[in-house]
Backbone bond lengths (Angstrom), bond angles and torsions (degrees), N, CA, C in turn:
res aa  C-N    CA-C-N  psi(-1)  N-CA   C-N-CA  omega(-1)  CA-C   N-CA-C  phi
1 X - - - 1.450 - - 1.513 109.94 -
2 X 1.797 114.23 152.27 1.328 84.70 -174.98 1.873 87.02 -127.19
3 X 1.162 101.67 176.96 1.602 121.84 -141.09 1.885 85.50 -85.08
4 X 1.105 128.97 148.86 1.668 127.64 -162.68 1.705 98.45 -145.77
5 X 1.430 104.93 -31.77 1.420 91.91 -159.81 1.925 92.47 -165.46
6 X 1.573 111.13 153.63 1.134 118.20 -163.53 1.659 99.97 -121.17
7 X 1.182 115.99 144.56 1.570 127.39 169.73 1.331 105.46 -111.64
8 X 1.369 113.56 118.93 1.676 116.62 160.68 1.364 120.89 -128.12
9 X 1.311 110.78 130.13 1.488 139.11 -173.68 1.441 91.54 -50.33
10 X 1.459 140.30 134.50 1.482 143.17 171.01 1.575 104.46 -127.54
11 X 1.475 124.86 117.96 1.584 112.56 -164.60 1.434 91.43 -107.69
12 X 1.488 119.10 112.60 1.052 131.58 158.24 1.954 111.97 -76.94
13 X 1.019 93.20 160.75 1.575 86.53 172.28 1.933 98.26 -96.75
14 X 1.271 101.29 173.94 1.351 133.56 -174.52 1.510 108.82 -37.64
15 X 1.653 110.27 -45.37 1.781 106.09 172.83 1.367 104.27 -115.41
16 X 1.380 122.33 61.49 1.466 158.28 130.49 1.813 88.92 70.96
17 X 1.468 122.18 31.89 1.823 134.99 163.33 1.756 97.14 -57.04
18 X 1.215 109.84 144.06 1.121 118.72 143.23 1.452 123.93 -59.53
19 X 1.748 115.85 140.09 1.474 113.78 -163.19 1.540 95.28 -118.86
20 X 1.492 138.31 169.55 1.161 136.39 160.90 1.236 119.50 -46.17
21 X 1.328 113.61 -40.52 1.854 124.31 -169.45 1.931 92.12 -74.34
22 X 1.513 124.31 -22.09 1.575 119.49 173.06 1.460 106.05 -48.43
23 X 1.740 98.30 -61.21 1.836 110.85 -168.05 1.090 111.78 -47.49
24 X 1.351 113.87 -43.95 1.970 120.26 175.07 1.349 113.95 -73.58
25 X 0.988 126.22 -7.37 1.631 135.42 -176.84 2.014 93.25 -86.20
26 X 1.551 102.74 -72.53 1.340 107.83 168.62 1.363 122.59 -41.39
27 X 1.089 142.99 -58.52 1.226 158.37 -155.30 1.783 92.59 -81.85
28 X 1.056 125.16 -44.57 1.518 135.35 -174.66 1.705 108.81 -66.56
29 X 1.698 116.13 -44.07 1.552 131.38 170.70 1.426 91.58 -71.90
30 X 1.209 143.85 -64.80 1.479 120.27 -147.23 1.574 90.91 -87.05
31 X 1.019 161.44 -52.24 1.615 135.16 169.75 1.610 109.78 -37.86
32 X 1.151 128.40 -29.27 1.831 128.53 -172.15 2.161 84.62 -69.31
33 X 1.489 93.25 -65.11 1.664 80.82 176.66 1.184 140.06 -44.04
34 X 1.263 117.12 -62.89 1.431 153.64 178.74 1.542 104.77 -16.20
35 X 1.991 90.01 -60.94 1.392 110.86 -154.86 1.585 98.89 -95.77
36 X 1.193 109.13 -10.11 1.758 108.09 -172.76 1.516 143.36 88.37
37 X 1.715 91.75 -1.04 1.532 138.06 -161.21 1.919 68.90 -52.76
38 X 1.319 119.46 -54.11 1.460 125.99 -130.00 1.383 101.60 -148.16
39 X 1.638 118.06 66.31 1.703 116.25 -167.67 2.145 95.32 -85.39
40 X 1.070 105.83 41.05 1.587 89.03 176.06 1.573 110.36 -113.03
41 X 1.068 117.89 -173.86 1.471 115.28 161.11 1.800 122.55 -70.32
42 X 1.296 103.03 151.48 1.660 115.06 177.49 1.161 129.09 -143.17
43 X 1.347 100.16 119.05 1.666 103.28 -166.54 1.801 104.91 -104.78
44 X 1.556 101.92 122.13 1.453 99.02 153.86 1.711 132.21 -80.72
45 X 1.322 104.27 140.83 1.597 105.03 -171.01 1.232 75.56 -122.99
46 X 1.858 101.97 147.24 1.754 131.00 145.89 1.784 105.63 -48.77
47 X 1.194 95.90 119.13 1.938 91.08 162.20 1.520 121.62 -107.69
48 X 1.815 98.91 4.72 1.410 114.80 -175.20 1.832 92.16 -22.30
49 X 1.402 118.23 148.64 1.733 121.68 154.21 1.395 106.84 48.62
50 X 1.403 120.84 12.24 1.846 100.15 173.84 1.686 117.98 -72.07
51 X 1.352 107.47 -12.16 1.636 113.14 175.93 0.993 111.52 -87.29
52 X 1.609 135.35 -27.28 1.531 142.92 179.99 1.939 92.16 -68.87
53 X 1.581 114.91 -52.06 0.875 123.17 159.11 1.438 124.02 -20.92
54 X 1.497 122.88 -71.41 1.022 154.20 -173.68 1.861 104.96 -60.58
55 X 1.118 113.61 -64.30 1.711 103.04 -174.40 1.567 95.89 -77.89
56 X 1.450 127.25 -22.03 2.220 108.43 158.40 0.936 109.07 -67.40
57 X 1.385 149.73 -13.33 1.807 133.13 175.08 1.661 82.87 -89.55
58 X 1.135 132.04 -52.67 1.986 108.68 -167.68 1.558 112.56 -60.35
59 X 1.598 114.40 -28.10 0.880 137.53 169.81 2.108 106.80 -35.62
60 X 1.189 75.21 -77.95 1.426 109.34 -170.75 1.790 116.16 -49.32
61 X 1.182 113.38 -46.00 1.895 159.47 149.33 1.577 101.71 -48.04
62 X 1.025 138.65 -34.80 1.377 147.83 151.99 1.701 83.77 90.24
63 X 1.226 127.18 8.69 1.571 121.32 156.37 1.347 122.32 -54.87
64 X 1.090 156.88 15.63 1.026 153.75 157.21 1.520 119.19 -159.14
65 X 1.416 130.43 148.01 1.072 134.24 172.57 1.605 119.20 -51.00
66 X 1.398 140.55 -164.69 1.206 127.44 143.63 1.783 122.32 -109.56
67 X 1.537 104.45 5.06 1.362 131.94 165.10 1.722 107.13 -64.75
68 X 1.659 105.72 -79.12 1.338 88.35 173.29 1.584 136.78 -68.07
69 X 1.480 105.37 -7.64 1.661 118.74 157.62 1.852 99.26 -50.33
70 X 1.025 117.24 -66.59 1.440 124.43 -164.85 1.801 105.30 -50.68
71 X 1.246 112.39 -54.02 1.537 124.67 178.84 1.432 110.90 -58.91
72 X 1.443 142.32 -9.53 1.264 132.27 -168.07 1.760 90.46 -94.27
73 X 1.002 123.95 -2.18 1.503 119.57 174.80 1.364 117.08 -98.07
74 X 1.069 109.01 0.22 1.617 126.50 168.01 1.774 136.14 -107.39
75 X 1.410 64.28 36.18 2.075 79.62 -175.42 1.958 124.53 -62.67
76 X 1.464 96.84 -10.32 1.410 101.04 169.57 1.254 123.60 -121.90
77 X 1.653 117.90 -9.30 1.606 129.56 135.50 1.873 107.64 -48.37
78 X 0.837 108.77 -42.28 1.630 100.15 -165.58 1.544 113.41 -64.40
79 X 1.418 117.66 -37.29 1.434 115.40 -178.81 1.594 111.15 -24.79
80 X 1.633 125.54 -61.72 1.072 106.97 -167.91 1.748 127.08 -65.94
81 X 1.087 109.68 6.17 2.031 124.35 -167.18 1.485 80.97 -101.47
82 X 1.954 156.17 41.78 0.848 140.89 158.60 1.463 117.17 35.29
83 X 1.708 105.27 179.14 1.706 98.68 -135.03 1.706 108.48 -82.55
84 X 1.149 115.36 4.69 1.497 138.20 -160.46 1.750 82.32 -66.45
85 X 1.380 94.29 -73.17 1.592 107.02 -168.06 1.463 120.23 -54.29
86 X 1.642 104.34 -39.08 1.727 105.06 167.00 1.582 116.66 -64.74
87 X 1.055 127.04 -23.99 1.487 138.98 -162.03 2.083 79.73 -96.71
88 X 1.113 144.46 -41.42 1.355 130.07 -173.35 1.261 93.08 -81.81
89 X 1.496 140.33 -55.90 1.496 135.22 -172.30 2.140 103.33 -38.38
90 X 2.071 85.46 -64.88 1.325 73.17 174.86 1.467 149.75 -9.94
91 X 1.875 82.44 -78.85 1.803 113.79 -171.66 1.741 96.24 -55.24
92 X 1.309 115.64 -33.92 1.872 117.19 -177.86 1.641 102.67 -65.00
93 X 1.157 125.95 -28.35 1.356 123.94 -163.81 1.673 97.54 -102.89
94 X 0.969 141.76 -32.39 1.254 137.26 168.69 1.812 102.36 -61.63
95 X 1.211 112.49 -45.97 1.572 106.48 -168.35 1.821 104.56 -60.99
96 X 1.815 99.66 -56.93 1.734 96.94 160.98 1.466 116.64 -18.84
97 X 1.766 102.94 -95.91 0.691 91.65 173.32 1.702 167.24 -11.37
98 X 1.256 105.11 -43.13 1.501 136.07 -171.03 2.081 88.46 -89.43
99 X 0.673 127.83 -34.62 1.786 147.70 -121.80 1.983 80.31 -114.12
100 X 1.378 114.01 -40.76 1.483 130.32 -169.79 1.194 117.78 -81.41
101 X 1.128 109.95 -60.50 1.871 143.28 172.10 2.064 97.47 -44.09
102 X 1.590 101.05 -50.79 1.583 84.53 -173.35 1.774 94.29 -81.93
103 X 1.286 139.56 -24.30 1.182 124.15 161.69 1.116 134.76 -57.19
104 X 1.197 122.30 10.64 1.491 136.86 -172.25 1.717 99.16 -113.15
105 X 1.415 96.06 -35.87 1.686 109.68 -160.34 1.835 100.96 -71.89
106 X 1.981 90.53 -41.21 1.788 89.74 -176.53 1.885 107.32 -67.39
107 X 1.718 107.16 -26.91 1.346 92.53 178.01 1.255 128.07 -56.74
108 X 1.273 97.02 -37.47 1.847 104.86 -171.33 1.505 99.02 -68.00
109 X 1.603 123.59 -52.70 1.604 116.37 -169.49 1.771 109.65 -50.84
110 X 1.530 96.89 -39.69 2.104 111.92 173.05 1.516 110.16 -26.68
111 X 1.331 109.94 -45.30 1.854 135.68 -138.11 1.968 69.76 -86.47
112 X 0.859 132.05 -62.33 1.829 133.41 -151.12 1.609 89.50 -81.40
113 X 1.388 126.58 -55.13 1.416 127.59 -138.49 1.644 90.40 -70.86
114 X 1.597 129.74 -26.87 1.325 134.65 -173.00 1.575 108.04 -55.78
């Protein structure tokens, strides 16, 4: 398949303001254009809460506790619990992560399916 169109996560804050991490989001798409890196279309999506999102579907999935839900917000408390525990925070924040990214993906498909 070949690649047609780009989805990017845009983090508005909570009463949908532009945030600093927006300007770098913007500034990051129009160099992808500019330069040609990326001559397709690009849609920004709100990611306001897609990670709050993200640990209620593991939630939900009975994949994860809501203990280690609570601990992935403690990534610079954890240093002293050695690297076992940073390497599990990690692997929790990659799954978020990953867990967010397709919540972003169903928003954008939402925007057409209406």
């Amino acid at each position: 398949r070949k690649i047609k169109s780009l989805v990017v996560g845009y983090p508005l804050d909570e009463n949908k303001n532009i945030t600093p991490m927006c300007t770098f989001i913007e500034k990051f798409c129009d160099h992808l254009l500019k330069e040609k890196i990326f001559p397709f279309p690009l849609t920004l999506i709100d990611e306001h809460r897609t990670t709050k999102e993200a640990a209620l579907k593991m939630l939900k999935q009975n994949q994860s506790s809501p203990s280690r839900i609570a601990a992935g917000g403690m990534n610079e408390k954890a240093q002293p619990f050695g690297s076992y525990f940073k390497t599990q925070l990690l692997y929790q924040k990659s799954v978020f992560d990953v867990l967010a990214a397709q919540t972003i993906l169903e928003r954008f498909l939402g925007m057409y399916n209406k």
